[in-house]
C-alpha positions in Angstrom: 29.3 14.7 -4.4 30.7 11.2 -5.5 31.3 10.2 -8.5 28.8 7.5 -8.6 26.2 9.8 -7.5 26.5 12.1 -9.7 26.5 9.2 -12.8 23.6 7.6 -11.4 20.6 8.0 -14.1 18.4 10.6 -13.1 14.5 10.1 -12.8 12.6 10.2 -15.7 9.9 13.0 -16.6 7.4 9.7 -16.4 8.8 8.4 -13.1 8.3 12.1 -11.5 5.0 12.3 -12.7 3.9 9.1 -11.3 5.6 10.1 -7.8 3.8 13.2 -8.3 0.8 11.5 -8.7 1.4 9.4 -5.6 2.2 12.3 -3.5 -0.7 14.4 -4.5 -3.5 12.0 -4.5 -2.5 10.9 -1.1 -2.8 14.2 0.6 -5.7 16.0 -1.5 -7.4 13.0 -3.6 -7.2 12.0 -6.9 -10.7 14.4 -7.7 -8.5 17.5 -6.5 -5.4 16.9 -7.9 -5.1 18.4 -11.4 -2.8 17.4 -14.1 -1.4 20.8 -13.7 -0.8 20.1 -9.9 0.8 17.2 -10.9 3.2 18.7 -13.5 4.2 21.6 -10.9 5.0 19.0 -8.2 7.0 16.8 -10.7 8.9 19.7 -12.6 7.6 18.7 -15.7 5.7 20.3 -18.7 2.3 19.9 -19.4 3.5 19.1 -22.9 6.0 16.3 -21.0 3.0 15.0 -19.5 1.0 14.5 -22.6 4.0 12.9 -23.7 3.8 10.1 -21.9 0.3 9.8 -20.8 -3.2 10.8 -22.3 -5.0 11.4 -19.4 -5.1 11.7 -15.6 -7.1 8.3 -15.9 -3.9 6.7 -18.0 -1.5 8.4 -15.4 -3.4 6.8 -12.2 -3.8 3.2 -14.3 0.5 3.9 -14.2 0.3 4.9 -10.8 -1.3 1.9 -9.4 0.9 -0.5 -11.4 3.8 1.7 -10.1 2.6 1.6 -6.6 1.9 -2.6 -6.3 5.9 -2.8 -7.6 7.2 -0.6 -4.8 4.9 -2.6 -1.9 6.6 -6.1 -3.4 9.8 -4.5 -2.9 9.6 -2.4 0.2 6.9 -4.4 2.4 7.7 -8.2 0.9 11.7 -7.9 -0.2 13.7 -5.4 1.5 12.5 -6.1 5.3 14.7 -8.0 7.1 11.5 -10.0 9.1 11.1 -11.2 5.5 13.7 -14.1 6.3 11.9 -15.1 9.2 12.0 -19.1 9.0 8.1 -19.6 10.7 5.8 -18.4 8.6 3.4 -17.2 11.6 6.4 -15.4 12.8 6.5 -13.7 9.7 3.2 -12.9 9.2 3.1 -10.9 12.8 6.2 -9.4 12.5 4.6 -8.1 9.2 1.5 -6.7 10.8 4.4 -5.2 13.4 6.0 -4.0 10.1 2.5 -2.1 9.2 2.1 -0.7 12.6 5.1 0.7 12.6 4.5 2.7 9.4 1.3 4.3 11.0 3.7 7.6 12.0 3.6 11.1 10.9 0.6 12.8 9.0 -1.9 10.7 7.3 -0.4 11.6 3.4 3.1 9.7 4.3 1.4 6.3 5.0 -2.1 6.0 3.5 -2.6 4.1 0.7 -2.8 5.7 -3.2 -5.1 2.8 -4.6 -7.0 2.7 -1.9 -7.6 7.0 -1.9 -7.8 6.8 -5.4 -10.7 3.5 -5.4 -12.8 5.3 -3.0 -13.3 8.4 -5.2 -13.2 6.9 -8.7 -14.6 3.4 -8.2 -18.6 4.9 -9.8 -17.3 6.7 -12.3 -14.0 4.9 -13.8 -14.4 1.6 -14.4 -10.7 1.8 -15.5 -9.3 3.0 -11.9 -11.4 0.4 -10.3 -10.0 -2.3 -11.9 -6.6 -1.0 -11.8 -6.8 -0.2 -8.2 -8.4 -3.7 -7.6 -5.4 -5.5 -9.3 -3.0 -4.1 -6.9 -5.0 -4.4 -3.8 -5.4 -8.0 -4.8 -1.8 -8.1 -6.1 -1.3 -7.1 -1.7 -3.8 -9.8 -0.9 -2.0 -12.5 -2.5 1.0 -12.1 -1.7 0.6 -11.8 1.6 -1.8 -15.0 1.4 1.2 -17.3 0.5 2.5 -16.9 4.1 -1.2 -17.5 5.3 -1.0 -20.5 3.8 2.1 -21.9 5.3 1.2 -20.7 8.6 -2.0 -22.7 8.5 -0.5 -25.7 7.0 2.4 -25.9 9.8 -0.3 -24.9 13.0 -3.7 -25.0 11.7 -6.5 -22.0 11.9 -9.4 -21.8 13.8 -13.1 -21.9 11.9 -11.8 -22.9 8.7 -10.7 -19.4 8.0 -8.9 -19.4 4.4 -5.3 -17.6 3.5 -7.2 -15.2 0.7 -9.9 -14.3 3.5 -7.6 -13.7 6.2 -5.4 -11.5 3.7 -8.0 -9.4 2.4 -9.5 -9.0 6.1 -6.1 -7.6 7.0 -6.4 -5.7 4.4 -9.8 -4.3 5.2 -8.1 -3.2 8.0 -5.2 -1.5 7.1 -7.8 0.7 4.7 -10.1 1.2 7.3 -7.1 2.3 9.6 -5.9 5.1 7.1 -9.7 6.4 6.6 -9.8 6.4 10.8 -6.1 8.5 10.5 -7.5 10.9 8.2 -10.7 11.3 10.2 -9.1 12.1 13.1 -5.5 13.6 11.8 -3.8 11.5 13.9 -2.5 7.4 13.4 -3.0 7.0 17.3 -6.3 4.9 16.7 -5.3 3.5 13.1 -2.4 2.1 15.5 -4.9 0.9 17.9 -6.8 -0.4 14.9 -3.9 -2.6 13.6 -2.7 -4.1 17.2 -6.5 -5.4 17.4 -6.0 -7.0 14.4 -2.6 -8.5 15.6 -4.3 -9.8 18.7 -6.9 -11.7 16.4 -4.5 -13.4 14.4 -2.9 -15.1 17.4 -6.1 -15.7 18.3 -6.8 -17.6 15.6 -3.7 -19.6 15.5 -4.2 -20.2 18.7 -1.0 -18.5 20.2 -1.4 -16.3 22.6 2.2 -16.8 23.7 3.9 -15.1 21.0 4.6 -11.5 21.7 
C-alpha cells in the first residue's frame, strides 16, 4: 500500500452511514431499510448513529443533500462532455451520459431521492421537501445549458429550459420505475434514447448523431 493511501483520511462514521443509506434505500426502499440495517451495512454503532443523527428522517434529509453534491460533481463536473463548447452538443451528449449509466441491476443507477419521494412524499413532509430540493437542485442545473441551447438555435413551441429539464427529468424517474418493473435497464434504455430523439426534434436537428 502507498504511503499516500494509507494517510489519506478515512470515511467518517457519518459519511458511511449516509452511503449506507444510499445503498440500502436504493435496493429495498427507504420503508424497509431500518436504522439497524443501516448501521450493519455502514459498520457503525447504533450509538454512532444516534450520534450524529436523530432519526432515519434526519439521516435521509442528509442523504438527499449528500446525494444532489455527488450529481454536481459526477454528472455536471467530472465528465469530460462537460467542456463541450455547443451547448446542444452538451446537452445530448449528457442524455448519452445518462444512457449510458442505465447498466447492471436497477439498485446501481436508480435514483435515492426519487425511491425515497415515492414512498415518503404522504407521510413526511420533511423527505418531500428535501427530496424536492435536490430533484430541483438536478432541474436547474441542467436548465442553464437549456437555456443557451435555445438562445444560440431556438426551440420549437415556446418550450422553456425549466420545462424541458424537469421533462427529462420525468423521464429519467420514469425509466428507473420501468427498470425495476422489469429487472432489466433494456426498456429504461429505450426510454431515454426516445427522449434523445425528441430533443433534436425540438431543436430542429435531426442531423446530429
Amino acid at each position: 500500500m502507498s504511503s499516500r493511501n494509507a494517510n489519506a483520511p478515512r470515511p467518517s462514521a457519518r459519511s458511511k452511514l449516509i452511503d449506507a443509506a444510499h445503498m440500502l434505500v436504493r435496493k429495498q426502499g427507504y420503508a424497509a431499510t431500518s436504522v439497524d440495517e443501516i448501521c450493519a451495512a455502514a459498520g457503525v454503532s447504533k450509538g454512532a448513529f444516534f450520534h450524529h443523527f436523530a432519526s432515519k428522517e434526519e439521516l435521509g434529509v442528509a442523504a438527499a443533500e449528500q446525494w444532489t453534491a455527488r450529481a454536481d460533481e459526477l454528472i455536471f463536473t467530472l465528465p469530460p462532455w462537460v467542456r463541450i463548447e455547443d451547448p446542444l452538443e452538451r446537452l445530448l451528449a449528457h442524455i448519452d451520459f445518462r444512457m449510458f449509466m442505465l447498466e447492471g441491476p436497477p439498485e446501481g443507477f436508480t435514483c435515492f431521492v426519487g425511491t425515497m419521494v415515492q414512498e415518503s412524499f404522504a407521510s413526511s413532509d420533511t423527505l418531500r421537501r428535501a427530496s424536492d430540493a435536490s430533484i430541483s437542485a438536478y432541474c436547474e442545473r441542467l436548465a442553464v445549458d437549456i437555456e443557451a441551447a435555445i438562445a444560440r438555435y431556438g426551440i420549437r413551441d415556446g418550450v422553456s429550459a425549466i420545462s424541458l429539464s424537469y421533462h427529462i427529468q420525468a423521464v429519467l424517474q420514469g425509466a428507473f420505475i420501468i427498470a425495476k418493473a422489469k429487472n432489466s435497464p433494456k426498456e429504461a434504455r429505450d426510454s431515454v434514447l426516445h427522449l434523445k430523439r425528441y430533443i433534436k426534434m425540438l431543436f430542429d436537428r435531426g442531423d446530429l448523431e
